[in-house]
ZAMAR-130363 format. One record per residue (C-alpha): residue in three letters; z negated, y negated, x negated. Coordinates in steps of 0.001 Angstrom, whole numbers, plus 500000, padded with zeros to 6 digits. Layout:
<atoms>
ALAZYX/...
</atoms>
This chain:
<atoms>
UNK124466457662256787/UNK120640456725257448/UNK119593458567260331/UNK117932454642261594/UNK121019452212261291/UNK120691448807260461/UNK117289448287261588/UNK114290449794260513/UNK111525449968263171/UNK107633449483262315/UNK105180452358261536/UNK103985454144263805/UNK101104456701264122/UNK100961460205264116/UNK100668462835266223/UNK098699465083263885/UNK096533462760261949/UNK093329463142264569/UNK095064464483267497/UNK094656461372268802/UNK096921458631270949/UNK098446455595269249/UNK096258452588269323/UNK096232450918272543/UNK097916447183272698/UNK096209444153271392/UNK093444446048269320/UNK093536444306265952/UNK089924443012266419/UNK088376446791265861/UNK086714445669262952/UNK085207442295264516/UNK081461443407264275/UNK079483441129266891/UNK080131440764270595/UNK079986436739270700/UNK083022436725267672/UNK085045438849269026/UNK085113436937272490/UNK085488433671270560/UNK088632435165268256/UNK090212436167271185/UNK089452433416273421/UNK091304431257270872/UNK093799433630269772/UNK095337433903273745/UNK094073431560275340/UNK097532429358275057/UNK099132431976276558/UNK098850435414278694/UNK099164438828276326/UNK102670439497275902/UNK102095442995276604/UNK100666442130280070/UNK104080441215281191/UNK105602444119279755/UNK102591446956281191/UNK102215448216284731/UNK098559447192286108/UNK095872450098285619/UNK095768452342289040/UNK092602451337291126/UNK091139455082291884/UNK087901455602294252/UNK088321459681294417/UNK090665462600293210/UNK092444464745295081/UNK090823466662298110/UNK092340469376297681/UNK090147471070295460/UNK086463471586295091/UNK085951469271292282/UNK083603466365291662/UNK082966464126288670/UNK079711462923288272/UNK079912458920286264/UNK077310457220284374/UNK077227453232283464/UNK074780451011281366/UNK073926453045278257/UNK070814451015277653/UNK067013451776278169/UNK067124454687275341/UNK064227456835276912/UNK065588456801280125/UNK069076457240278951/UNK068299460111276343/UNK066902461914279029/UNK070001462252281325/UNK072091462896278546/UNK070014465624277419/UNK070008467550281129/UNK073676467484280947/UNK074138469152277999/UNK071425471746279274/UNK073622472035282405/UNK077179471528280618/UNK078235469220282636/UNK081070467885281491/UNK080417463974282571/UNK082186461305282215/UNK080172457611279968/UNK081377453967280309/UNK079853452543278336/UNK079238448415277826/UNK080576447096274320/UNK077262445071273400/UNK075070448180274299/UNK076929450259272066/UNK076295448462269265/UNK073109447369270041/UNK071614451229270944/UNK072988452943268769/UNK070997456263269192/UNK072759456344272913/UNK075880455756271218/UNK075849459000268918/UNK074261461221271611/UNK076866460500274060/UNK079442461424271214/UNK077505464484269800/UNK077700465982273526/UNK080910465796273436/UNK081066463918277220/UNK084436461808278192/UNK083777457744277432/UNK085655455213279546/UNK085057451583279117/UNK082387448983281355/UNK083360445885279570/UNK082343444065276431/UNK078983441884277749/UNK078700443576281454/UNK080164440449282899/UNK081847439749286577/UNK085535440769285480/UNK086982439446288611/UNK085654435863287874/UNK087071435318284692/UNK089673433189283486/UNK092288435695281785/UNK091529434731277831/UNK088339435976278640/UNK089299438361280548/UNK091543439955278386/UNK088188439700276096/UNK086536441471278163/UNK088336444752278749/UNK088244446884275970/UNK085436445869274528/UNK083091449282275625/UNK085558451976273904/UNK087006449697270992/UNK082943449508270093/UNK082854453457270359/UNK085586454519268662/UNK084824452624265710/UNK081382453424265340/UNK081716457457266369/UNK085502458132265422/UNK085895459397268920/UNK088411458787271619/UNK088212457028274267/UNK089861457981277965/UNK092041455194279293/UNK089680454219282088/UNK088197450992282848/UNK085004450772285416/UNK084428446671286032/UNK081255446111286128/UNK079467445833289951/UNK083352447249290701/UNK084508443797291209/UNK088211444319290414/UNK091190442081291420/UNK095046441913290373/UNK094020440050287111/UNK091918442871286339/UNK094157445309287444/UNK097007443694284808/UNK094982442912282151/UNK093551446847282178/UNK097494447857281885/UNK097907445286279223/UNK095146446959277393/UNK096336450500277466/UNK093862451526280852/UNK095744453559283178/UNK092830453612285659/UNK090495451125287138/UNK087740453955288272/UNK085289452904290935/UNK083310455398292801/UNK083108456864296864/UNK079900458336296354/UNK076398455695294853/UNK073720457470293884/UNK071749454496294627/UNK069823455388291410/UNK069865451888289941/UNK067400450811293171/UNK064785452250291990/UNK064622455189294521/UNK062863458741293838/UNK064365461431292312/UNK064107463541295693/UNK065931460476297827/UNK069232460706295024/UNK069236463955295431/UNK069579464291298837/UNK071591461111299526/UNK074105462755296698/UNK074207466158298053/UNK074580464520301705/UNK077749462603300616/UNK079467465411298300/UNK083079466260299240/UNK086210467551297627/UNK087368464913294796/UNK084021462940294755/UNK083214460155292144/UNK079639459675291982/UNK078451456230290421/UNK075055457269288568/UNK073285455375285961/UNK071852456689282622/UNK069653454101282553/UNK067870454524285899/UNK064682455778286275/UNK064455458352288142/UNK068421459768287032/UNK066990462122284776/UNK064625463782286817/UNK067540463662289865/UNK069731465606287966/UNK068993469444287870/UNK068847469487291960/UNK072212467695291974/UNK073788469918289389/UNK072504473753290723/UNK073148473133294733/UNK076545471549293638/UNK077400474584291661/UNK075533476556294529/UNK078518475098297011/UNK080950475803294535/UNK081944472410293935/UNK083429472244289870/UNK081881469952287905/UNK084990468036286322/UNK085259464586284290/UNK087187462160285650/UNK090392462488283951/UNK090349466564285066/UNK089601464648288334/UNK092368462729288863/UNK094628465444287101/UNK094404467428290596/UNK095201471180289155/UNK098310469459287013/UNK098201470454283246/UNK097700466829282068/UNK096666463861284317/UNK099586461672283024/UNK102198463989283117/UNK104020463896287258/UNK105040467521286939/UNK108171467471289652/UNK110497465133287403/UNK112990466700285484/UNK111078464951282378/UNK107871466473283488/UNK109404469856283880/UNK110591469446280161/UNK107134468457278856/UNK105452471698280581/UNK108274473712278640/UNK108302472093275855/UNK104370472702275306/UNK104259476018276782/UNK106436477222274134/UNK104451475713271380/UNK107494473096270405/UNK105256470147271198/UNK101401469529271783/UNK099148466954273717/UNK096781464706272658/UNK094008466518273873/UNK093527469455276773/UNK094182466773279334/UNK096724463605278042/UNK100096463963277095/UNK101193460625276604/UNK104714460726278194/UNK105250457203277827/UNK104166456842273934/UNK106673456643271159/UNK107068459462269311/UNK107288458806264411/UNK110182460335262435/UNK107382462834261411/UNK106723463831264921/UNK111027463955265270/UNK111532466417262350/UNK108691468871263451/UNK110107468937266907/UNK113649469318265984/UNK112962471881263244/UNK110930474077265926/UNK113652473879268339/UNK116404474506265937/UNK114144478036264922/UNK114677477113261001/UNK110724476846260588/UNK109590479335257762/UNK105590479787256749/UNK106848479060253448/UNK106384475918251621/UNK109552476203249632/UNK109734472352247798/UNK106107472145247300/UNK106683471447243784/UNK109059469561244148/UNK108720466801247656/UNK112100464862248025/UNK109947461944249368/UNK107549459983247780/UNK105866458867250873/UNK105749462424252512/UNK103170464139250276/UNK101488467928250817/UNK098145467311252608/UNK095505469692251991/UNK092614470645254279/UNK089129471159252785/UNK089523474759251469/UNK092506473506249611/UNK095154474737252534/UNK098079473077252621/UNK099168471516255909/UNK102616472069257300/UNK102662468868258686/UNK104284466356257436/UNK105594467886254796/UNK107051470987255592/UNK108660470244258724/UNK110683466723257015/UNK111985468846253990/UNK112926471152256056/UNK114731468800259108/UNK116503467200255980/UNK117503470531254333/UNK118934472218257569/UNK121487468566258047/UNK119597467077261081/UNK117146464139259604/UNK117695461999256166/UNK115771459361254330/UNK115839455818254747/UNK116580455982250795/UNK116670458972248545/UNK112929458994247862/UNK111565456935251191/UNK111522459173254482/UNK109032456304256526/UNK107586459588258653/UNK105085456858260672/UNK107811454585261764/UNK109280455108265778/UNK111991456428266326/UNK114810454823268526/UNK117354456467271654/UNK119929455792269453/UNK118432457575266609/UNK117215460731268456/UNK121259460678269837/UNK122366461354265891/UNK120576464429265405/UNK121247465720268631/UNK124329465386267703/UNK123518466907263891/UNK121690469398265664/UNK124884470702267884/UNK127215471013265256/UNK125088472202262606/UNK122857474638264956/UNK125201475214268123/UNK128394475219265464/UNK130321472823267517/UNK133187470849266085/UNK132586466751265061/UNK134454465496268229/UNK135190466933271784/UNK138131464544271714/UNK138585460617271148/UNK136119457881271151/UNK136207456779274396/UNK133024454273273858/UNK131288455147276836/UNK128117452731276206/UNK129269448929275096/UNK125453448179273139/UNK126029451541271083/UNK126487450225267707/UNK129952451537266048/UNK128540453626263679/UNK126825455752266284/UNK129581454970268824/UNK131168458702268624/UNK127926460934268107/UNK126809459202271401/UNK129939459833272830/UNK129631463481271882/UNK125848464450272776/UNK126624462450276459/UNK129987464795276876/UNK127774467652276345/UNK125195466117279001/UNK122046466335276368/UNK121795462493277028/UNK122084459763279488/UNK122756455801279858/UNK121401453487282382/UNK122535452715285711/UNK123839449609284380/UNK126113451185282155/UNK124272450664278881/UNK122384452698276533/UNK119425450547275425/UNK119896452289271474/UNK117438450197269881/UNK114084450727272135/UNK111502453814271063/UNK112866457550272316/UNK109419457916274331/UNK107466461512274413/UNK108564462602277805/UNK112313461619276946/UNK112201463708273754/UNK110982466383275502/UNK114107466125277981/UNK116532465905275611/UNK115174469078273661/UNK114909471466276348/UNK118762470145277528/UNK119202470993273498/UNK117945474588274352/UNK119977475609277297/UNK123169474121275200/UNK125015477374274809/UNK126839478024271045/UNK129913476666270972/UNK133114478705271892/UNK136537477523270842/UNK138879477446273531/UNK141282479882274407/UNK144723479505272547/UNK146952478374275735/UNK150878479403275050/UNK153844477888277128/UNK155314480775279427/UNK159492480400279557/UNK162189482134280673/UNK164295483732277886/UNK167854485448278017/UNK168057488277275616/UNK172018489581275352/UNK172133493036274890/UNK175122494594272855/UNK176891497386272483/UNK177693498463269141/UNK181639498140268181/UNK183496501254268529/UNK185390502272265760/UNK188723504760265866/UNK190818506126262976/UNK194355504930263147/UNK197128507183260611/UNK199015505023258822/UNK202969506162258243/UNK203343507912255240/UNK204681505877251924/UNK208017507146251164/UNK206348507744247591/UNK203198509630248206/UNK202181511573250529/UNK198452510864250353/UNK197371509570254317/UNK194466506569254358/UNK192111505484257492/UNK192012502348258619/UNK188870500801260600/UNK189534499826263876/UNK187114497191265561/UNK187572497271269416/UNK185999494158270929/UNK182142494962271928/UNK180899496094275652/UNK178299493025276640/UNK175297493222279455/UNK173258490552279950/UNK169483491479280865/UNK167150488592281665/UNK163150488962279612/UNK160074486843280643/UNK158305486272277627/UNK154160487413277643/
</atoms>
């Protein structure tokens, strides 16, 4: 049976290709080249209607500060214009290594471009400040929508580089449109600021200082400006007597993460329990030092890596390299001419141990998402054919009414065995994506599955009367004599048996 059903979802990305997160919804206008088209396109494009994926996002999280629990502070710099003045901050943080955090302003990107590449050669965390610098919280939402996006969409596609999820509205005007629209974009943070630098007034070098140093606490955001003209020269006090206090120097995602391994990961869930495991012991990785993406969909590709590193049937060996059972899977090759386990390795070998198969003979579709329902089948393929349990713990008893029939008893098995769950409401939902944080769930329930043990063969105890009997007795009787011969025969004598009855309890 294919391992997808009747439906076949849409491709995907994945997780190895540039380590990476999936593109973030209602990007198809990357390659739009200037600022005025790509607000018209999309103007027209949405204006009849708001993004579908609004509806269906949580609004972006409105953050002034991180936590104060820790002696952190992120130091934030808008308008990447002016390229002398902007240059020059960039180049005193990479003297100091600070590790800063850029929004940058979609037009400006494009339009200055040696700020562009400097703020990706040193390596600093982007967020985005809008496509033309406009008053966000004034807009209707086509443009809105516009609007957001338009900074890191810019970057990316000129540097290659990824962007954070964060979203700084220009003059921090933000409102519930804004809020929604960043979530329908893929932010997960509207980031304004506790501490201004004040730089953009004009004011000397000396006065920033001191009015930053004067406002630094625990989990400080400090709104600077590249592009200022006195920033630059502001700088090295700010950095040393922070350092001097021993405040960290964090970007904003490290910020917000508060001591947690990644930002977006809430690490007292059972699911974010299973993602700490589940990367700790090398099963799965993030998409960077910092992101996880709990909530992203995970490819088939992704699937048979994980479940092949769980099961322990990973060898270094690339035993069908010269001979790939998929046409669409080929061996990838690094620049010394390395071959890469991934794909490859890790779907031939999910497919050889019994716990993924093709769409088709040849076709494995590695990019496309995988489904609940889907990631229930080789759960279940990986119990019996790992754990060595048997195809049924007893009758279909259709626990979920939306499973579909041919997945009706592997769901019933993997929930008997508690590595999955339904809904409140009684359902299953078998057709939406298996999510990161819900693979990682099931996996490490996968792991603490013990090998199966037949059960004990159980024997009906009864009473049973065993009659005990004494062998017959047997006498010699002499006959009388024939009158003919004298010749004297014995005759057996059977005297009726002594009986005792002795009662037995069978073991």
């Amino acid at each position: 049976m294919d391992l997808s059903g009747p439906l076949a979802p849409a491709a995907g990305a994945t997780e190895e290709a540039a380590s990476r997160r999936p593109a973030r919804p209602g990007r198809s206008w990357l390659r739009v080249v200037g600022a005025s088209l790509v607000v018209g396109v999309l103007a027209v494009s949405i204006a009849s209607a708001r993004v579908d994926a609004a509806e269906a996002s949580r609004p972006a999280a409105v953050v002034t500060h991180g936590p104060s629990n820790l002696p952190r502070i992120a130091l934030t710099f808008d308008d990447n214009f002016y390229p002398s003045r902007s240059l020059a901050t960039i180049a005193v943080l990479e003297a100091y290594d600070v590790p800063a955090t850029m929004f940058v302003v979609g037009n400006y990107v494009t339009g200055y471009q040696d700020i562009t590449q400097a703020i990706a050669s040193g390596g600093f965390e982007v967020g985005d400040h809008s496509m033309t610098h406009a008053s966000l919280d004034a807009l209707p939402w086509a443009s809105l929508v516009a609007e957001v996006g338009g900074g890191t969409t810019f970057f990316e596609e000129m540097t290659g580089k990824a962007a954070a999820p964060l979203l700084r509205p220009p003059f921090g005007h933000v409102n519930g449109a804004v809020t929604e629209a960043a979530g329908a974009r893929g932010f997960e943070f509207v980031v304004l600021w506790d501490v201004d630098s004040s730089d953009w007034k004009g004011l000397s070098a000396e006065t920033i200082r001191n009015h930053v140093l004067r406002e630094a606490h625990n989990g400080a955001i400090v709104l600077m400006h590249m592009s200022a003209p006195h920033t630059a020269e502001a700088l090295p006090g700010i950095i040393t007597e922070l350092r001097r206090r021993g405040y960290e120097l964090v970007t904003v995602s490290k910020l917000l993460e508060g001591g947690r391994r990644f930002r977006d990961v809430v690490e007292g869930t059972a699911s974010g329990q299973a993602v700490l495991r589940m990367v700790n012991d090398r099963f799965m990785s993030g998409y960077s030092q910092d992101a996880f993406g709990p909530a992203d969909h995970m490819t088939r590709a992704q699937l048979a890596k994980v479940a092949v590193l769980v099961a322990d049937v990973h060898t270094p060996e690339l035993e069908t390299r010269g001979s790939p059972t998929f046409s669409d899977v080929p061996l990838l090759f690094d620049s010394k001419g390395i071959a890469f386990s991934y794909p490859f390795d890790y779907v031939e070998e999910s497919v050889a141990a019994g716990m993924l198969s093709g769409r088709t003979s040849t076709v494995f579709d590695p990019n496309a998402p995988v489904t609940r329902v889907q990631i229930a089948q080789v759960l279940a393929r990986m119990a019996r054919e790992i754990k060595g349990y048997p195809m049924a713990l007893g009758p279909v008893a259709g626990l979920y009414p939306d499973a579909p029939d041919y997945a009706a008893a592997d769901l019933d098995f993997v929930a008997g065995l508690g590595l999955v769950q339904g809904y409140s409401n009684g359902l299953f939902d078998p057709w939406s994506s298996a999510q990161r944080a819900h693979v990682a769930l099931v996996m490490t329930r996968f792991l603490d599955l013990p090998p199966y043990q037949a059960p004990p063969i159980t024997t009906t105890t009864t009473a049973m009367s065993t009659t005990s009997t004494t062998l017959p007795t047997i006498t010699s009787t002499t006959l009388p004599a024939p009158t003919s011969s004298t010749t004297t025969t014995t005759e057996p004598k059977i005297v009726p048996p002594t009986t005792t009855t002795t009662t037995v309890v069978a073991g």
